[in-house]
C-alpha positions as CSV (number, residue, x, y, z in Angstrom):
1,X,78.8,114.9,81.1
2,X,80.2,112.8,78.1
3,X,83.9,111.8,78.6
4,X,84.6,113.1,74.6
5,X,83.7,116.5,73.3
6,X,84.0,115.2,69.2
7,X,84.0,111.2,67.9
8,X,84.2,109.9,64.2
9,X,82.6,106.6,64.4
10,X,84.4,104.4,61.8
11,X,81.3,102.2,59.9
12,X,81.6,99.2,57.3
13,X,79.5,98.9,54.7
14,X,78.4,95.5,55.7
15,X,77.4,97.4,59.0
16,X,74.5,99.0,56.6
17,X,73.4,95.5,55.0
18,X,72.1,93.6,57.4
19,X,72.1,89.9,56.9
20,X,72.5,89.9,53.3
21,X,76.3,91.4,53.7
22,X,75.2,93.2,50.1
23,X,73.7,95.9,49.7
24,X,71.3,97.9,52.0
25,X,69.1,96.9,54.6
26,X,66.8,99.1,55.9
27,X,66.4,97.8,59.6
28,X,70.1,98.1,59.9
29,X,70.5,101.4,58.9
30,X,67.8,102.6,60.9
31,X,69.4,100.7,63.6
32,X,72.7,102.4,62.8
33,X,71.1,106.0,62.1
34,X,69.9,105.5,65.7
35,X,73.2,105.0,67.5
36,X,74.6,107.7,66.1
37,X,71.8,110.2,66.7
38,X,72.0,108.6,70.5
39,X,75.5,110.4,70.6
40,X,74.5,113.6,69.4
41,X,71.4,113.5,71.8
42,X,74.2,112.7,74.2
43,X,75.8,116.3,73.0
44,X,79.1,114.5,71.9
45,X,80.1,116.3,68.1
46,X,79.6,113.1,66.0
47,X,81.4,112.5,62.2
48,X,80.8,109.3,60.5
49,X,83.2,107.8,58.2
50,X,81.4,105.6,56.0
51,X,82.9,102.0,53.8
52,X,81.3,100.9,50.7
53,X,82.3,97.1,51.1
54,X,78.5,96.2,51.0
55,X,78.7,97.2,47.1
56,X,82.3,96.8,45.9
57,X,86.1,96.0,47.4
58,X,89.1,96.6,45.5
59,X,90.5,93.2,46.3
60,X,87.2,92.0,43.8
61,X,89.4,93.5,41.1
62,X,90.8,90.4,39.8
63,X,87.3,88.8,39.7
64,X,85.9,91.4,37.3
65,X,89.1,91.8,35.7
66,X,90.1,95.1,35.7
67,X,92.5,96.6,38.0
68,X,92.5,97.7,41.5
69,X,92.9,101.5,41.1
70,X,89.6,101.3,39.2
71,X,87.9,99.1,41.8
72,X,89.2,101.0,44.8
73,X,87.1,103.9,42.8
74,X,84.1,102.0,42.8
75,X,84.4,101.1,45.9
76,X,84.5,105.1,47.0
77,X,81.5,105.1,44.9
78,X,80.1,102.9,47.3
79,X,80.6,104.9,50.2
80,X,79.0,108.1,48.7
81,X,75.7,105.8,48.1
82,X,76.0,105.0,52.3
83,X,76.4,108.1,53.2
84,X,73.7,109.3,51.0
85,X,71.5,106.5,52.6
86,X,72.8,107.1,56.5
87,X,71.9,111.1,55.6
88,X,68.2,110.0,54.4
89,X,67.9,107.9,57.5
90,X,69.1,110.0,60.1
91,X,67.2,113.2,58.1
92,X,64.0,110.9,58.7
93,X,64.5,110.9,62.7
94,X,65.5,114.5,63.8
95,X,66.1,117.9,63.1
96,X,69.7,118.1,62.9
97,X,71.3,119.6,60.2
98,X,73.7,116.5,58.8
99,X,75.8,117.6,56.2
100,X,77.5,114.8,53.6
101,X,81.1,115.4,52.9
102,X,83.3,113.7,50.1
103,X,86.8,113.4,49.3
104,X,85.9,112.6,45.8
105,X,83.9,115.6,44.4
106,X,80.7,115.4,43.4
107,X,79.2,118.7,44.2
108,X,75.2,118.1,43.2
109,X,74.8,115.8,46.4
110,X,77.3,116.4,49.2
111,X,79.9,118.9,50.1
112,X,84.1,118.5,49.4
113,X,85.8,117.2,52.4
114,X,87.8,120.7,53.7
115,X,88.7,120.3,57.1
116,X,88.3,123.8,58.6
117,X,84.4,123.3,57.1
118,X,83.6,120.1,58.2
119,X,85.0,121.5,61.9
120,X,82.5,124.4,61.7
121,X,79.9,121.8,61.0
122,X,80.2,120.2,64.3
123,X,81.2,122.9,66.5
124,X,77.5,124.0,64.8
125,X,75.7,120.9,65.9
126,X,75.7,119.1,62.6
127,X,76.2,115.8,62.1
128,X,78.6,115.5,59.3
129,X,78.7,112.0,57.2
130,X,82.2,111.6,55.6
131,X,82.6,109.1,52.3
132,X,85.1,108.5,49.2
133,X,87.7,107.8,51.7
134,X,90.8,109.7,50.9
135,X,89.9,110.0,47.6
136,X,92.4,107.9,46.0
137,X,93.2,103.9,45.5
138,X,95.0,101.3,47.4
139,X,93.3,102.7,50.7
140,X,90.7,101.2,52.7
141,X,88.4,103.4,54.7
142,X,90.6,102.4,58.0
143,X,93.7,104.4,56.9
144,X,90.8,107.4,56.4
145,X,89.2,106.8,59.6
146,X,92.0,107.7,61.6
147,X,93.1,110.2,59.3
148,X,89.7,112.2,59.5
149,X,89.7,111.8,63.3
150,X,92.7,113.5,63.4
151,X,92.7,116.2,61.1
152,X,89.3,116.7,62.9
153,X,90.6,116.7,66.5
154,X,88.3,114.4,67.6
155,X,89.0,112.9,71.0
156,X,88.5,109.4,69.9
157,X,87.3,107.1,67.0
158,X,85.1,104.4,67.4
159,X,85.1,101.4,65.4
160,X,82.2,99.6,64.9
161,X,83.2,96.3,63.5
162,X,79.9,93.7,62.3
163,X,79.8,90.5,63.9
164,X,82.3,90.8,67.1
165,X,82.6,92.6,70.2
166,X,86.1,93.6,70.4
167,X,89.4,92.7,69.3
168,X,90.7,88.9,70.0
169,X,93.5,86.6,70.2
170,X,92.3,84.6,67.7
171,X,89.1,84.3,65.7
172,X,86.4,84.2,68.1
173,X,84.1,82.6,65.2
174,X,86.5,79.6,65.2
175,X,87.6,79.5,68.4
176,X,85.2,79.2,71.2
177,X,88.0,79.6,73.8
178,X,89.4,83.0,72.0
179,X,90.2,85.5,74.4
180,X,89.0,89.4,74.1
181,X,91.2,92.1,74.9
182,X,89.6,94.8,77.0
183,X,92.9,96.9,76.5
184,X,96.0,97.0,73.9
185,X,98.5,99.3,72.3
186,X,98.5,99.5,68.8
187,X,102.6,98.3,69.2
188,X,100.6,94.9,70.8
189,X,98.5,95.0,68.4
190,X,100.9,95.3,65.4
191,X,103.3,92.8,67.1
192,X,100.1,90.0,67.3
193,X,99.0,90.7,63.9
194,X,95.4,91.7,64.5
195,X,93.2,92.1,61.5
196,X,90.7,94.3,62.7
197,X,92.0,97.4,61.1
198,X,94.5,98.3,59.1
199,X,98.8,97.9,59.5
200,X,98.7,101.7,58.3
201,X,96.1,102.3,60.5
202,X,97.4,101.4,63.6
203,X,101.0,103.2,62.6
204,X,99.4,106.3,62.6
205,X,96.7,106.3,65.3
206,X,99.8,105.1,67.6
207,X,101.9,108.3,66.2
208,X,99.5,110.6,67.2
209,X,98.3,109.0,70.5
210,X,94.4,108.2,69.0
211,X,92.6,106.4,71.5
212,X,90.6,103.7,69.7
213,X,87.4,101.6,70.9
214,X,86.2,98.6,69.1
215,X,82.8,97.3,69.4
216,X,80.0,95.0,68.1
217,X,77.7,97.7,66.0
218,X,74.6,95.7,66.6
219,X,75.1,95.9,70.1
220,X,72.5,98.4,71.1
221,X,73.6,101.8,73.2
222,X,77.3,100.6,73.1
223,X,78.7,103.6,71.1
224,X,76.3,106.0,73.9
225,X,77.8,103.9,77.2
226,X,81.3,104.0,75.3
227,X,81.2,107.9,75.3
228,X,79.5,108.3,78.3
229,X,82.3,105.8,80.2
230,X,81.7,102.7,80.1
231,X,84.7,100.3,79.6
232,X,82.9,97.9,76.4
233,X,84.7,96.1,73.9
234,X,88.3,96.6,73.3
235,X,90.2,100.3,74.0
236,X,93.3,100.3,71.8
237,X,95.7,103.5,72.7
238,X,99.1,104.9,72.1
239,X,102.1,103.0,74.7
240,X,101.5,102.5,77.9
241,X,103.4,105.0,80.4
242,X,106.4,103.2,82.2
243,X,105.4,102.0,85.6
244,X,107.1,104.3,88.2
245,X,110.2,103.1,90.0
């Protein structure tokens, strides 16, 4: 028996591009298309938040120059072409229905985002893909992430960062003697300065008492050990209880 009923799994869109960082990769999203359908199999109610950082970040704005409420909409662009991509994938390896919903409206290839829907999706067995973020600038998909896991009651959100296992003191790519954290608050967090998501992020997932897990996405059959109880990478949750007296 799972530990969580419903999970949004949190993915970049480097996580889809392999080795390349750009663009898509097709090994890595078959390799993502299969964790995911590991959880389902698992019968855990699985929503995907998808990035679009493999194609286009708003903080590029000043390269092209133009400004960065028009490349935060490229950007959600970007997302809409992964989740298109993660839907052709996962279509490819089982009979699920998996449903792509947008913030941004585009109604000839995925749904609008209304949360009452996209909860009848899963309660349904559907697998439902969620892209264009919040549908509006200055907001990378972490903000979303936690938003959507919330407003989707999920019982967690799992992060799947590319390249690292967890959340660390310091950069575990310069440092060799960096330290992971198997557990923090997102007040610890905040108060250290970690980068792995978002300030706003953390704010809110601490508010509403989100429990978090961060994890390597190549790491195979982490996301299915996570939800089935295993302790892997870093578990970031709300504060920690007072010790009784």
């Amino acid at each position: 028996m799972p530990r969580y009923r419903r999970v949004v799994v949190k993915l970049s869109g480097e996580a889809l591009a392999g080795p390349a960082a750009t663009g898509a990769d097709p090994a890595s999203l078959a390799r993502v298309a299969d964790e995911v359908l590991s959880l389902h199999n698992l019968g855990v109610q699985v929503a995907v938040v998808v990035g679009g950082g493999n194609y286009f970040r708003g903080r590029m704005a000043d390269g092209w120059g133009i400004s960065r409420a028009e490349a935060d909409n490229i950007g959600m662009l970007g997302t809409v072409m992964n989740a298109l991509m993660l839907r052709g994938a996962l279509t490819a390896r089982t009979d699920a229905d998996i449903r792509v919903m947008t913030a941004v409206p585009i109604h000839s290839v995925a749904e609008p985002f209304i949360r009452l829907r996209a909860v009848h999706h899963l309660e349904r067995g559907m697998i439902v893909v969620l892209a264009g973020g919040i549908g509006q600038p200055y907001v990378t998909t972490d903000y979303p992430a936690v938003q959507r896991a919330l407003e989707l009651d999920a019982d967690a959100l799992l992060v799947a960062k590319n390249g690292v296992d967890g959340v660390y003191d310091s950069d575990p790519k310069v440092n060799p003697d960096a330290r992971r954290f198997a557990t923090l608050t997102y007040e610890e967090a905040i108060a250290a300065d970690i980068r792995v998501m978002d300030t706003s992020a953390f704010v809110l997932a601490n508010e509403q008492a989100l429990t978090m897990h961060v994890f390597d996405v190549a790491a195979a059959g982490v996301m299915r050990k996570i939800c089935e109880g295993a302790e892997l990478g870093t578990v970031i949750t709300a504060k920690r209880d007072a010790a009784p007296e």
